[in-house]
N, CA and C of each residue as an Amber inpcrd file, in Angstrom:
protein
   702
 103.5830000 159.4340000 100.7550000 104.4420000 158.3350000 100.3250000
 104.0200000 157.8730000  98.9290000 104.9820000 157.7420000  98.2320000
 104.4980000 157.2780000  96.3910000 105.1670000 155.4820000  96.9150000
 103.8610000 154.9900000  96.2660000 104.3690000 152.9800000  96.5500000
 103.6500000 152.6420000  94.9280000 104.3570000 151.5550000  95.1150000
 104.3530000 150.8220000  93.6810000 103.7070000 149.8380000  94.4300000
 102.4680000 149.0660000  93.6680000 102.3740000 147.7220000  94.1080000
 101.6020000 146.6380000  93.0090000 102.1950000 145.9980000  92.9110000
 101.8370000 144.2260000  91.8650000 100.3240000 143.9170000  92.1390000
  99.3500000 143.4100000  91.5300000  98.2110000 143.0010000  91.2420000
  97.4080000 143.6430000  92.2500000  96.8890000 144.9310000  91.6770000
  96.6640000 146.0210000  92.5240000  94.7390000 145.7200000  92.0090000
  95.0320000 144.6620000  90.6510000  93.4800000 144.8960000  90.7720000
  92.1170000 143.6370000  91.2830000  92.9630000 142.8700000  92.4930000
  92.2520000 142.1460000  92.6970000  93.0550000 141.7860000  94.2600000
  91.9470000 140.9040000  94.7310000  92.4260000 140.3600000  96.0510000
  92.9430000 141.0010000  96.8030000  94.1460000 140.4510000  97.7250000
  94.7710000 141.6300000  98.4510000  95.1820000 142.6850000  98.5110000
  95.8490000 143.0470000  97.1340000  96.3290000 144.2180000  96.1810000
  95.3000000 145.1290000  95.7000000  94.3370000 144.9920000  95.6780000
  93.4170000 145.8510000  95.3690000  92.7270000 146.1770000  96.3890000
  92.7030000 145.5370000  97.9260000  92.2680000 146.0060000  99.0310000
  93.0530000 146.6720000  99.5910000  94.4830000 146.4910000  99.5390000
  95.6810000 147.6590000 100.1280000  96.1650000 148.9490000  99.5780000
  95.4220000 148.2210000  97.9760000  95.3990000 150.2750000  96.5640000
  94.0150000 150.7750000  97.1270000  93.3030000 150.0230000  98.0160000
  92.1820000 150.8730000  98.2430000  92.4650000 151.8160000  99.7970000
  93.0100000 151.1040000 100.7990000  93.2740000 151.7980000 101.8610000
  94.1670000 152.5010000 101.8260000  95.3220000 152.4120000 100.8940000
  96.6220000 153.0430000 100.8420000  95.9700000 154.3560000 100.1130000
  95.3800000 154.6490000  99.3650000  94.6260000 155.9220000  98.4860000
  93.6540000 156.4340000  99.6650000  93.1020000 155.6880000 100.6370000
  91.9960000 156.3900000 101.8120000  93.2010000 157.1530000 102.2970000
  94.4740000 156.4730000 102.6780000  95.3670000 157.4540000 103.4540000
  96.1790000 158.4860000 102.6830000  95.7020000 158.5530000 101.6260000
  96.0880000 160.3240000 101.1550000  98.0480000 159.4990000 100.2910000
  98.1140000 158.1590000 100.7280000  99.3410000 158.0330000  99.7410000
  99.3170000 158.1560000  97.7150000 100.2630000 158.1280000  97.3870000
 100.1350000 158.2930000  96.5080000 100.8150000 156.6780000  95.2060000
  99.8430000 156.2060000  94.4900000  99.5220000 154.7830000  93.8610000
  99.6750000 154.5320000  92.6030000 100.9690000 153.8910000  92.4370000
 100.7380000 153.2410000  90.6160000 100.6710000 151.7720000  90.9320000
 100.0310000 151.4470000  90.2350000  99.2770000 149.5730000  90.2900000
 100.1420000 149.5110000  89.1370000 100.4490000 147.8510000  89.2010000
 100.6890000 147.2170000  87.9570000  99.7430000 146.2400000  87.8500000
  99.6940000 145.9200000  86.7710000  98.3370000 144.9850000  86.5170000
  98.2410000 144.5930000  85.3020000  97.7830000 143.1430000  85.2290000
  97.9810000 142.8830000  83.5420000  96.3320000 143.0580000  83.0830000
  95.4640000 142.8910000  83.7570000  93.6040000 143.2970000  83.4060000
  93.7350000 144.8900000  83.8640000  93.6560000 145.5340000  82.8100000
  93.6450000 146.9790000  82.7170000  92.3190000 147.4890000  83.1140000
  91.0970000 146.8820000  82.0860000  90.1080000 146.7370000  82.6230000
  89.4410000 146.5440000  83.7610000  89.7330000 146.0990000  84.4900000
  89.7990000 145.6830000  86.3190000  90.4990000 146.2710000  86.9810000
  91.3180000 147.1340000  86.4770000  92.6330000 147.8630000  87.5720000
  91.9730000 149.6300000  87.5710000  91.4960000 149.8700000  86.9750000
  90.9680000 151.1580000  86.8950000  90.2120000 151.6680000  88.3660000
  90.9900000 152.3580000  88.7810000  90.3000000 153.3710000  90.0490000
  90.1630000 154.5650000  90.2150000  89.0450000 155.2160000  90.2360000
  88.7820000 156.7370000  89.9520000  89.0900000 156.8620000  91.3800000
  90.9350000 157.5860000  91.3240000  91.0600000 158.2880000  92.2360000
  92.2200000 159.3040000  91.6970000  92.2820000 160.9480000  92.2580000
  93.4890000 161.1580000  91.7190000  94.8680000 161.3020000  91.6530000
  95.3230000 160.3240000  93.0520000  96.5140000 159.7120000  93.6180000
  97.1880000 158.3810000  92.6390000  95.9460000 158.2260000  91.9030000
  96.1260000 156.2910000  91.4430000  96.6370000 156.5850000  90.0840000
  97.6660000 156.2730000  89.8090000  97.7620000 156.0300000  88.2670000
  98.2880000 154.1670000  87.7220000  98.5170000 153.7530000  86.8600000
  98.3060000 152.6430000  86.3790000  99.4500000 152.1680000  84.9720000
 100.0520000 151.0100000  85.4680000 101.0630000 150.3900000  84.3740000
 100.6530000 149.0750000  84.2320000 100.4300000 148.9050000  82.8150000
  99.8720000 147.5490000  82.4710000 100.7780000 146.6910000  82.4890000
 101.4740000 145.2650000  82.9970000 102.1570000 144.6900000  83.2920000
 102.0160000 143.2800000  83.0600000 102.4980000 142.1800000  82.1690000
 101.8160000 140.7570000  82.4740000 102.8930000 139.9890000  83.2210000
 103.4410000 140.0610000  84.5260000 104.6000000 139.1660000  84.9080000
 104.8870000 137.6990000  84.2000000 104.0290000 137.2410000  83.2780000
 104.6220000 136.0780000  82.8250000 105.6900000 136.7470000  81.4730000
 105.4610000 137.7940000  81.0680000 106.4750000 138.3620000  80.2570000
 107.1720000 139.4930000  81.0920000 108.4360000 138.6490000  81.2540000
 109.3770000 139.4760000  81.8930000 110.6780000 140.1030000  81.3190000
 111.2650000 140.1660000  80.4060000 111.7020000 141.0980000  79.4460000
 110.7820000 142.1340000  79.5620000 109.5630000 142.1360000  79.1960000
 108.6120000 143.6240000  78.6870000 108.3910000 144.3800000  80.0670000
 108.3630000 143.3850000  81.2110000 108.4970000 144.2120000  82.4830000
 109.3360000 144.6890000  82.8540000 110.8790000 144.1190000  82.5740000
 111.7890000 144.9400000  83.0070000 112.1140000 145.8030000  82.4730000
 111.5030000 146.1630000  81.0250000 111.4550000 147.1950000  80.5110000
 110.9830000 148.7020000  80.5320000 109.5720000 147.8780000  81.4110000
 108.9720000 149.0220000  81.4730000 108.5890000 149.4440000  82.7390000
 109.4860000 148.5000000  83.5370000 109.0690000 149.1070000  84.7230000
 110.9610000 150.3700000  84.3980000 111.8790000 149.4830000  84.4110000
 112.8450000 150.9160000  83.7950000 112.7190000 151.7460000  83.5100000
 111.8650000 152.2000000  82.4010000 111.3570000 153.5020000  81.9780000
 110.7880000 154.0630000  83.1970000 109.7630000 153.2340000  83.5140000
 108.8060000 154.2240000  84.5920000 109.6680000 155.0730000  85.6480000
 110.4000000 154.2030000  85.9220000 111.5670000 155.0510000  87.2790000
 112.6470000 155.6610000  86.9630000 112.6170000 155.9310000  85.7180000
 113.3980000 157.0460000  84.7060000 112.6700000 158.5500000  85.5390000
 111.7200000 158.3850000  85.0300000 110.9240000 159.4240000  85.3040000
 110.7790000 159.8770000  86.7730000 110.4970000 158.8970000  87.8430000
 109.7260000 159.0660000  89.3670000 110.0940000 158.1370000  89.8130000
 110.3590000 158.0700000  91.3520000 110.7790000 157.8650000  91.8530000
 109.6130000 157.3260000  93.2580000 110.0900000 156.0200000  93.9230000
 109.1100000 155.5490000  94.8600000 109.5550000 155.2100000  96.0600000
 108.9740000 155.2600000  96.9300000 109.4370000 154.7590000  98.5920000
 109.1820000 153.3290000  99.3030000 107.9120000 152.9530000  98.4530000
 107.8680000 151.3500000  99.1510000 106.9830000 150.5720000  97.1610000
 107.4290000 149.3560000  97.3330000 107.2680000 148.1600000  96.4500000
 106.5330000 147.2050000  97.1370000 105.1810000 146.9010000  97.3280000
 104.3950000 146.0400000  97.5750000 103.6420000 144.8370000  96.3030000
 104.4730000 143.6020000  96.5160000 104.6310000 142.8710000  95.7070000
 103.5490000 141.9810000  96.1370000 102.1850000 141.8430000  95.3180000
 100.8240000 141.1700000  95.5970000 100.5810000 140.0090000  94.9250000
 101.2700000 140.1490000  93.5980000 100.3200000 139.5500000  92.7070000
 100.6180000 137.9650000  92.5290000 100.0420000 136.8300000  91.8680000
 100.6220000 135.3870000  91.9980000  98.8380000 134.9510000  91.7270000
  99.3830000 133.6690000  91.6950000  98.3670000 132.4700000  91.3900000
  98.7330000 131.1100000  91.8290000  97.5110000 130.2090000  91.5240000
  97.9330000 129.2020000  92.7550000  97.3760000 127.8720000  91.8230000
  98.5380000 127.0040000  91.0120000  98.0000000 125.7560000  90.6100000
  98.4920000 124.6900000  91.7220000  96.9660000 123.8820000  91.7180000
  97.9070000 122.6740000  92.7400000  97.1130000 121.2740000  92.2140000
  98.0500000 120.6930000  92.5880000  97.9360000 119.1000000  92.0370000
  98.9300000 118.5560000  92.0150000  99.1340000 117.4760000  91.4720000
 100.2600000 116.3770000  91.3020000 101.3570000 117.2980000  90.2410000
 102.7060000 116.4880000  90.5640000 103.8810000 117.4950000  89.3990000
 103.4470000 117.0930000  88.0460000 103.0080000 115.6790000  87.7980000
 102.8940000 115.2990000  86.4810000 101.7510000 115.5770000  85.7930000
 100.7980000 116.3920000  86.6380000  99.6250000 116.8960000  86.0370000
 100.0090000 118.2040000  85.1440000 101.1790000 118.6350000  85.6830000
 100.9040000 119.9170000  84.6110000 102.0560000 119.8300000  83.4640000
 101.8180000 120.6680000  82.6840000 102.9870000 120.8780000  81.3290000
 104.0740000 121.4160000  82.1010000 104.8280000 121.3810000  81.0060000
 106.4660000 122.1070000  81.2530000 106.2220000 123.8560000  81.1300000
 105.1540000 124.2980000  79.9530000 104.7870000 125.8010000  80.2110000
 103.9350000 125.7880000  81.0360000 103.1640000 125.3960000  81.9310000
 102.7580000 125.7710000  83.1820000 103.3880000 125.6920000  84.0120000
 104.0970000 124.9470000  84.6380000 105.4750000 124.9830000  85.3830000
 106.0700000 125.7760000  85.4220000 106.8950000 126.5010000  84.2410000
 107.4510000 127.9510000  84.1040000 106.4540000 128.3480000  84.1710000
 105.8070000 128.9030000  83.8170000 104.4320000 129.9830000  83.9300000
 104.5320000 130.3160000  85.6170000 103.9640000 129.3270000  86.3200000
 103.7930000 129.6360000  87.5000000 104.9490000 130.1850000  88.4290000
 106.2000000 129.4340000  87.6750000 107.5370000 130.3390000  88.7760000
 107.6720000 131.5630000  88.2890000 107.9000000 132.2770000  86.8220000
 107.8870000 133.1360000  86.3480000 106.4670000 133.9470000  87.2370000
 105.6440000 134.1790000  87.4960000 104.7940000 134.7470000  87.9960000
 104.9890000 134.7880000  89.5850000 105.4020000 134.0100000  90.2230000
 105.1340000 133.3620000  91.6340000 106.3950000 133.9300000  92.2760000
 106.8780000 133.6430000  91.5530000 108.3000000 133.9030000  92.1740000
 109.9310000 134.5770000  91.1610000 109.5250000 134.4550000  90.0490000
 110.5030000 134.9110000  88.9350000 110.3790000 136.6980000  88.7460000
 109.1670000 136.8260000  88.8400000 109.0810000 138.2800000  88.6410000
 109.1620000 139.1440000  89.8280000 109.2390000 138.4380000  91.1730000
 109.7250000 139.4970000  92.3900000 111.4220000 139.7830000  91.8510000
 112.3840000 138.8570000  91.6800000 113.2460000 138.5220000  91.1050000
 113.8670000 139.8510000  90.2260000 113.2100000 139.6550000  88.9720000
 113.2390000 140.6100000  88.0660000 112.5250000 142.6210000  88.2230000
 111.7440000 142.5310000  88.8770000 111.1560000 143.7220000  89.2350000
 112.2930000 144.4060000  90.4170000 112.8530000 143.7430000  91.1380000
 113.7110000 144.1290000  92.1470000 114.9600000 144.7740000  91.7770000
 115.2540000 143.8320000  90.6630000 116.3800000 144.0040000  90.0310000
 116.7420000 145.7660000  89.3010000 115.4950000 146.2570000  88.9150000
 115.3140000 147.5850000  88.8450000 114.8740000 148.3670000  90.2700000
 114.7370000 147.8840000  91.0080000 113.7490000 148.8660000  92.2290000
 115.2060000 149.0460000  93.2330000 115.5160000 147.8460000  93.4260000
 116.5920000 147.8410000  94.5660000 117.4670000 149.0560000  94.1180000
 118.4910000 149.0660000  92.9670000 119.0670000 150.2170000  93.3230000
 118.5040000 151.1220000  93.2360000 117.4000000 151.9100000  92.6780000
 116.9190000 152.8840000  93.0330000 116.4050000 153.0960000  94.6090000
 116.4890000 152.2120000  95.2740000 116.1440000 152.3020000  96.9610000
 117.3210000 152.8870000  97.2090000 118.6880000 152.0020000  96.7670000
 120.1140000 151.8090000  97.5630000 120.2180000 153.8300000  96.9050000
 120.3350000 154.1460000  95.8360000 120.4220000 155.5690000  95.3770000
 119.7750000 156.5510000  96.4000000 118.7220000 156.3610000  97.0440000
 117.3890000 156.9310000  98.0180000 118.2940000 156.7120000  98.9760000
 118.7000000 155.9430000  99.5480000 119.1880000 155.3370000 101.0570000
 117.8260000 155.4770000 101.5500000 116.9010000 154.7510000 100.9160000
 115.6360000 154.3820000 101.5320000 114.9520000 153.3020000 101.0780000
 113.9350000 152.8750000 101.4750000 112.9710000 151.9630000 100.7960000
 112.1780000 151.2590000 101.2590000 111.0370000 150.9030000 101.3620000
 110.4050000 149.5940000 101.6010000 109.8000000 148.4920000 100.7350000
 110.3280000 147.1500000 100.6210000 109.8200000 146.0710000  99.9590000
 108.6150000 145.1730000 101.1640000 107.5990000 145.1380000 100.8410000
 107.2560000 144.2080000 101.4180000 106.4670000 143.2230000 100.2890000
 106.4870000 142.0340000 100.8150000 105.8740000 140.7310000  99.8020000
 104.8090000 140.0340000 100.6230000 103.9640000 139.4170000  99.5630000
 102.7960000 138.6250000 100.0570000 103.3610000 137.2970000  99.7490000
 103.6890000 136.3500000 100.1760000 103.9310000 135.3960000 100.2430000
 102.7640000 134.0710000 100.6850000 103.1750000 133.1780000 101.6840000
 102.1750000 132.4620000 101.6240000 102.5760000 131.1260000 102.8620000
 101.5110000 131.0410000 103.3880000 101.6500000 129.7410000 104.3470000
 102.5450000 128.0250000 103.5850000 102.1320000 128.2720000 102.4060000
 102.5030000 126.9520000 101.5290000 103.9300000 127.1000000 101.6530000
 104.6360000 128.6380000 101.6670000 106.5460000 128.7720000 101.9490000
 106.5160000 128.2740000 103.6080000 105.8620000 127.9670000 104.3800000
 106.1940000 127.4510000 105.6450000 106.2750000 125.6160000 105.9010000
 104.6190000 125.5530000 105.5640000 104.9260000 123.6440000 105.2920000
 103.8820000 123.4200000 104.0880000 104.8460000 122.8520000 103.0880000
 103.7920000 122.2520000 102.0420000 103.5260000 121.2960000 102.3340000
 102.0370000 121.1900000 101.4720000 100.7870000 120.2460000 101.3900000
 100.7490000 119.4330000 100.5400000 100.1380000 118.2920000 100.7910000
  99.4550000 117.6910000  99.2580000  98.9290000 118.7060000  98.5070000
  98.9950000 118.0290000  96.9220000  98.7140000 118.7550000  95.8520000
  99.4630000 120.1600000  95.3530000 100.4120000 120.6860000  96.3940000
 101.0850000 122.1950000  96.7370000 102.4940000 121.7240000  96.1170000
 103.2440000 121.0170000  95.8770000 104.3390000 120.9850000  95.3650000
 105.0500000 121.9410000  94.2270000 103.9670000 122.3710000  92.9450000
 104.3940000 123.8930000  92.3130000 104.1090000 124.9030000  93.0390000
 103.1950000 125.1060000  93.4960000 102.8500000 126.3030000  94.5700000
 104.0640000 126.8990000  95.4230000 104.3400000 125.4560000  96.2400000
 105.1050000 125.2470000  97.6250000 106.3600000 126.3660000  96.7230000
 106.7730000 125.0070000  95.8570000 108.0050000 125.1770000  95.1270000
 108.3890000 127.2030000  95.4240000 107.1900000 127.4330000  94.4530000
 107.6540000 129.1770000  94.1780000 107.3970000 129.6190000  95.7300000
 107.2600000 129.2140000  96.3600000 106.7460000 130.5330000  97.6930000
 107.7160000 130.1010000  98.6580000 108.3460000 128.9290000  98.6860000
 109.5150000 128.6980000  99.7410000 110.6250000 129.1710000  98.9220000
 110.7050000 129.6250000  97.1910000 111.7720000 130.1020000  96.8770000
 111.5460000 131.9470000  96.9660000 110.7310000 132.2240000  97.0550000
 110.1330000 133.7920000  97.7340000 110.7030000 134.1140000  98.8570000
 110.6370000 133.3240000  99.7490000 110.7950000 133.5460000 100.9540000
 112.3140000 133.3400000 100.9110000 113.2230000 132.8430000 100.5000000
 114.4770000 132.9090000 100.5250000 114.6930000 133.5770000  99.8780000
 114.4030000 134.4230000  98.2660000 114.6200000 135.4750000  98.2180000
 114.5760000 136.8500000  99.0350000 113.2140000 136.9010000 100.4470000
 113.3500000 137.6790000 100.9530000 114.4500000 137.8130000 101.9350000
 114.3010000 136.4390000 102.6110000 115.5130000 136.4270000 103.4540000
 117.1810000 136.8570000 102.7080000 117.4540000 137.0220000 101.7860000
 119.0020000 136.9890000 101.3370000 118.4820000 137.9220000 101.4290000
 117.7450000 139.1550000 100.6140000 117.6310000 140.6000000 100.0590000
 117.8720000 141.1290000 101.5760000 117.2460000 140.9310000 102.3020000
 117.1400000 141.4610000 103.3780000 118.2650000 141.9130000 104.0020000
 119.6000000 140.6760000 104.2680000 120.4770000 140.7150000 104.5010000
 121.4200000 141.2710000 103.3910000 121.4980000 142.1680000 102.4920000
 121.7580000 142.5920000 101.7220000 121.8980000 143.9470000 101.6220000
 120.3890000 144.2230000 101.8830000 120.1210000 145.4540000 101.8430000
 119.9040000 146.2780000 103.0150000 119.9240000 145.9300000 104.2400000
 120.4620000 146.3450000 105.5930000 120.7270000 147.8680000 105.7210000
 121.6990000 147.4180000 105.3110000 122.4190000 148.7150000 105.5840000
 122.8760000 149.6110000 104.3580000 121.5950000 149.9460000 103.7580000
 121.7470000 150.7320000 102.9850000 120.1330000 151.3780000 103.0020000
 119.4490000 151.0530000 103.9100000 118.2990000 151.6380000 104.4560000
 117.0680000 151.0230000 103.8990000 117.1590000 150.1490000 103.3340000
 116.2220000 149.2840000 102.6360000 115.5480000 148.2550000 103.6970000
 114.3930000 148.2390000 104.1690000 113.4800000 146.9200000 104.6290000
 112.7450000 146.3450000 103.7620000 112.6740000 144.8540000 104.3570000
 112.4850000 144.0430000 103.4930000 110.9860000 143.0580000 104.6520000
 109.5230000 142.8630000 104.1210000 109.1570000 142.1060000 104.8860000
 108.2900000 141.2380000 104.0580000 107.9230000 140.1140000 104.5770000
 107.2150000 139.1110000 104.1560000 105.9370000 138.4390000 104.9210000
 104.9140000 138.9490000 104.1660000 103.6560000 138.2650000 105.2830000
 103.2430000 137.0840000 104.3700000 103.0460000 136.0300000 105.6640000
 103.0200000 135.0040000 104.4980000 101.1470000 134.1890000 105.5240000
 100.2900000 134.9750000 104.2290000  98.9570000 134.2180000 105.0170000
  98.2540000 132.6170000 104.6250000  97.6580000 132.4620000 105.5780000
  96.9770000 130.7880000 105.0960000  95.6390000 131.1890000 104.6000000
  94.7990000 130.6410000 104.4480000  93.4800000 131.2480000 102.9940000
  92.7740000 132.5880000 103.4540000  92.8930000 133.1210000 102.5930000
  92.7100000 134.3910000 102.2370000  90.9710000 134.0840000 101.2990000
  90.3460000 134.7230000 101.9550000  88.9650000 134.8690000 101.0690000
  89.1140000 136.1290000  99.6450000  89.3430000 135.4850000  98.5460000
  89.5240000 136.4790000  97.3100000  89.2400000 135.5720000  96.0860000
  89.9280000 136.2410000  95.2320000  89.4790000 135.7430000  93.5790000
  90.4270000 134.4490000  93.4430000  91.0680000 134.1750000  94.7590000
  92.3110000 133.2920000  94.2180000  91.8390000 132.1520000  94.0060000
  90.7050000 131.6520000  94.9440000  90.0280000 130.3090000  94.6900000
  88.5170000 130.2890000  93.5980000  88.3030000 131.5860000  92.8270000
  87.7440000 131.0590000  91.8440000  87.8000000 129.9740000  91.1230000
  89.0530000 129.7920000  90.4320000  89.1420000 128.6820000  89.5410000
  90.0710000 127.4160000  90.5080000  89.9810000 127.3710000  92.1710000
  90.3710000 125.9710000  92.8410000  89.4390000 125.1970000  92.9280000
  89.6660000 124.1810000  92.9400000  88.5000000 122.6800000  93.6250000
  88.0720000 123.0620000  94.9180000  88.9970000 124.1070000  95.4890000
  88.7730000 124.2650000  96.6500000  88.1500000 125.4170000  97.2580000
  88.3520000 125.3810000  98.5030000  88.0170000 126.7600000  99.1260000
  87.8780000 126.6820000 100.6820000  87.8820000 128.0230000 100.8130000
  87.5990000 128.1010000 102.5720000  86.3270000 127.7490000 102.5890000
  85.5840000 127.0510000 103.7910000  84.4500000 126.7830000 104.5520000
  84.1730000 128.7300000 104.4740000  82.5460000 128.7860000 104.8580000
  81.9370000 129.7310000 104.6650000  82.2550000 130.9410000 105.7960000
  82.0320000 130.4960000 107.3660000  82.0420000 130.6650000 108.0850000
  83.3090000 131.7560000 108.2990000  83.4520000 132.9190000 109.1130000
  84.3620000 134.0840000 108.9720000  85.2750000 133.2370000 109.4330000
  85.4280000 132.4990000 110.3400000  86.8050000 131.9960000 111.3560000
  87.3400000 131.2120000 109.9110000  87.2400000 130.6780000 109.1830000
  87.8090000 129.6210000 107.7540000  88.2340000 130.4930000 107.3700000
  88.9760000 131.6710000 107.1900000  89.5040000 132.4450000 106.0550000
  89.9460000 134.0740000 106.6430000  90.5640000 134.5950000 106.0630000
  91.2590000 135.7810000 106.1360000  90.7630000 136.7920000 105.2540000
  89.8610000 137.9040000 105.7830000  89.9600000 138.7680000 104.5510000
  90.9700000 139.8860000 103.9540000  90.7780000 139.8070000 102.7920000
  92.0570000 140.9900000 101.9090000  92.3090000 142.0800000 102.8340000
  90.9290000 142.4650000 103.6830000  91.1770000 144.0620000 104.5180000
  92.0140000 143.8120000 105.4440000  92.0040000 142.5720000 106.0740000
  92.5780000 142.2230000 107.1210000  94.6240000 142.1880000 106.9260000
  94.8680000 141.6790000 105.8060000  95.8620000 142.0980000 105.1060000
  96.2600000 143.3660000 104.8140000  95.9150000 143.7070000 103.7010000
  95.8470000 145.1590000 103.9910000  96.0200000 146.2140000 105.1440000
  95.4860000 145.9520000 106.2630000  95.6430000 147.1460000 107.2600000
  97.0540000 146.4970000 107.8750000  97.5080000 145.1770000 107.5280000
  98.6130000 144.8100000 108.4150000 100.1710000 145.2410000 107.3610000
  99.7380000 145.5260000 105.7100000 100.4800000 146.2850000 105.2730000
 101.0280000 147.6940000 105.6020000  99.5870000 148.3510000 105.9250000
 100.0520000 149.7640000 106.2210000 100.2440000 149.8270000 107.4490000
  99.8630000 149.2470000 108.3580000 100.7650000 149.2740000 109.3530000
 102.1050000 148.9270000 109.1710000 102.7620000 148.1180000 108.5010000
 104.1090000 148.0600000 108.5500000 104.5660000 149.5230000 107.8500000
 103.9310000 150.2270000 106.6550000 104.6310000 151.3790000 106.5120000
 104.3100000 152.5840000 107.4080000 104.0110000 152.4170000 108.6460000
 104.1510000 153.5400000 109.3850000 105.1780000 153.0690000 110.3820000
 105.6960000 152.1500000 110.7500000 106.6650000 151.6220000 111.8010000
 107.7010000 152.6440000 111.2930000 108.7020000 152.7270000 112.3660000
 109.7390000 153.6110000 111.9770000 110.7600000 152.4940000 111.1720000
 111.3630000 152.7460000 110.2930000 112.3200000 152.4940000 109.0910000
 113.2240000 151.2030000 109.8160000 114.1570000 151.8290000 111.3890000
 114.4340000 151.5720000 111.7870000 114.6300000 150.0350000 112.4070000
 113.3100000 149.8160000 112.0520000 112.6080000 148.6590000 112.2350000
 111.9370000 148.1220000 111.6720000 112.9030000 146.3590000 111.3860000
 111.8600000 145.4490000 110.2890000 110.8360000 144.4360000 110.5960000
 109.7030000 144.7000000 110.3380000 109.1320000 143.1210000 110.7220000
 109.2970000 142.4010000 109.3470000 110.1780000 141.5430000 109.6460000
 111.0580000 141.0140000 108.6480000 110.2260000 139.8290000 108.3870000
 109.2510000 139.1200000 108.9500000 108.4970000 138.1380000 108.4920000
 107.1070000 137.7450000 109.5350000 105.9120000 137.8190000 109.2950000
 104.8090000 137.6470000 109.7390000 103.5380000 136.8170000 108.8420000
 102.8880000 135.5100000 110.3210000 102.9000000 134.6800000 109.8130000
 101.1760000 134.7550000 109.9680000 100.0660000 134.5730000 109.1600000
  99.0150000 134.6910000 110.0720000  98.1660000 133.5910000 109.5350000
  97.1140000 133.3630000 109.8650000  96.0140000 131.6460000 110.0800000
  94.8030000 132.7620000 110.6500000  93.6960000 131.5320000 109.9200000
  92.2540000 131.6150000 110.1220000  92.1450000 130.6220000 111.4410000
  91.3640000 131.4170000 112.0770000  91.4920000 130.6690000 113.7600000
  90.9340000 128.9330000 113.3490000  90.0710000 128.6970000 112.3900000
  89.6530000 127.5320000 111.8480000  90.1210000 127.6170000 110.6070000
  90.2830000 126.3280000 110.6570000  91.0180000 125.7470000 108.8000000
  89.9830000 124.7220000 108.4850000  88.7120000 124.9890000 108.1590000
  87.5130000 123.9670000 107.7690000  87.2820000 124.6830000 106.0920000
  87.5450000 123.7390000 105.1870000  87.4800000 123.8740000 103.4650000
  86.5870000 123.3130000 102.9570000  86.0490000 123.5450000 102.0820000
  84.7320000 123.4810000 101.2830000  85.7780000 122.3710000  99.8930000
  85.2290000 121.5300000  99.3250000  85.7670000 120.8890000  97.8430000
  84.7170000 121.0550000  96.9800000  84.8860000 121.0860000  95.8780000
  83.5710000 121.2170000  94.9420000  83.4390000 119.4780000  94.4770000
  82.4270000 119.5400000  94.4280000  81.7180000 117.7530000  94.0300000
  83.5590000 116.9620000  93.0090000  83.7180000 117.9850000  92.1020000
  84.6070000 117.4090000  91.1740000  85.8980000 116.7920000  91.6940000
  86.2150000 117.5010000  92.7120000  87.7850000 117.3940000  93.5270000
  87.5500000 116.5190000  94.2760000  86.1430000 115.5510000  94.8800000
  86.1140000 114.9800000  95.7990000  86.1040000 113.8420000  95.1270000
């Protein structure tokens, strides 16, 4: 299977370019740290990508599928500001939908018909517990990931019947690079958090299900939700 997948060089995305290459598939990452996306394997190849510039992506992800052609789109990548609305600028605001949720948007916009051309495809997206019930401080966050999730839901119904699945796992904290730069974080303890592998194997399991069948949305939680704040946030 040849899959495309978004922020292949960190967090979840880089734990699912790692199992997806153990299973003999075949891997182009997009990634805007080139430097960090590099994997000596010889299934893996690599498109430098910054989703906050989306003109240059839809550009070049066009070209790329000029050339080759793919079977599943695993859409990883995103970031997570949270706080009050009036804490941030008007370019962080865009910034974050453009990334969060603007560039599934735009990347699709080239992928989909090349699925509908295939009469095949798989999209699946990483989404996020914050598209189920937002939180304090989550209001930009919330914003892009409950508009994700209704993008998946329309596509879905869209693309049906033209052999295209569409799924959305949407997890609550995930132990990765995402809370480097939060106030926050999961508590230490394994039950506080989700790891990337754990994701990951629930990706490739969805691409071995038969076609036939979508798990059209899956929801998952750390059996404990106990968070760590750093001195500053408290």
């Amino acid at each position: 299977m040849k899959i495309l997948i978004s922020g292949s060089s960190s967090g979840i995305g880089l734990s699912t370019t790692k199992q997806l290459l153990a299973m003999n598939h075949e891997v182009t990452g997009l990634s805007r740290q080139l430097e960090k996306a590099q994997l000596d394997h010889p299934n893996f190849s690599l498109l430098q990508l910054d989703l906050n510039e989306l003109e240059d992506c839809d550009r070049k992800l066009k070209s790329l599928i000029k050339d080759q052609t793919f079977d599943c789109f695993i859409h990883c990548a995103g970031y997570g500001h949270f706080g009050s609305i009036e804490q941030f600028s008007v370019a962080q605001i865009d910034q974050a939908i453009r990334v969060n949720l603007t560039s599934a948007l735009v990347l699709c916009r080239q992928l989909v018909p090349m699925f509908r051309h295939q009469k095949q495809g798989r999209l699946i997206f990483i989404g996020s517990e914050s598209a189920l019930n937002a939180g304090k401080k989550g209001a930009l966050y919330s914003a892009a990931k409950f508009g994700l999730r209704g993008f998946c839901q329309a596509l879905r119904e869209d693309c049906s019947k033209d052999g295209i699945t569409v799924s959305l796992i949407n997890p609550g904290m995930v132990r990765s690079p995402f809370f480097d730069e939060q106030p926050f974080a999961p508590a230490d303890q394994s039950e506080n958090a989700i790891e990337t592998e754990d994701v990951a194997k629930l990706i490739c399991q969805i691409l071995q299900t038969s076609t036939d069948i979508v798990m059209d949305e899956i929801n998952l939680s750390p059996r404990v939700k106990s968070i760590n704040f750093s001195p500053q946030s408290s």
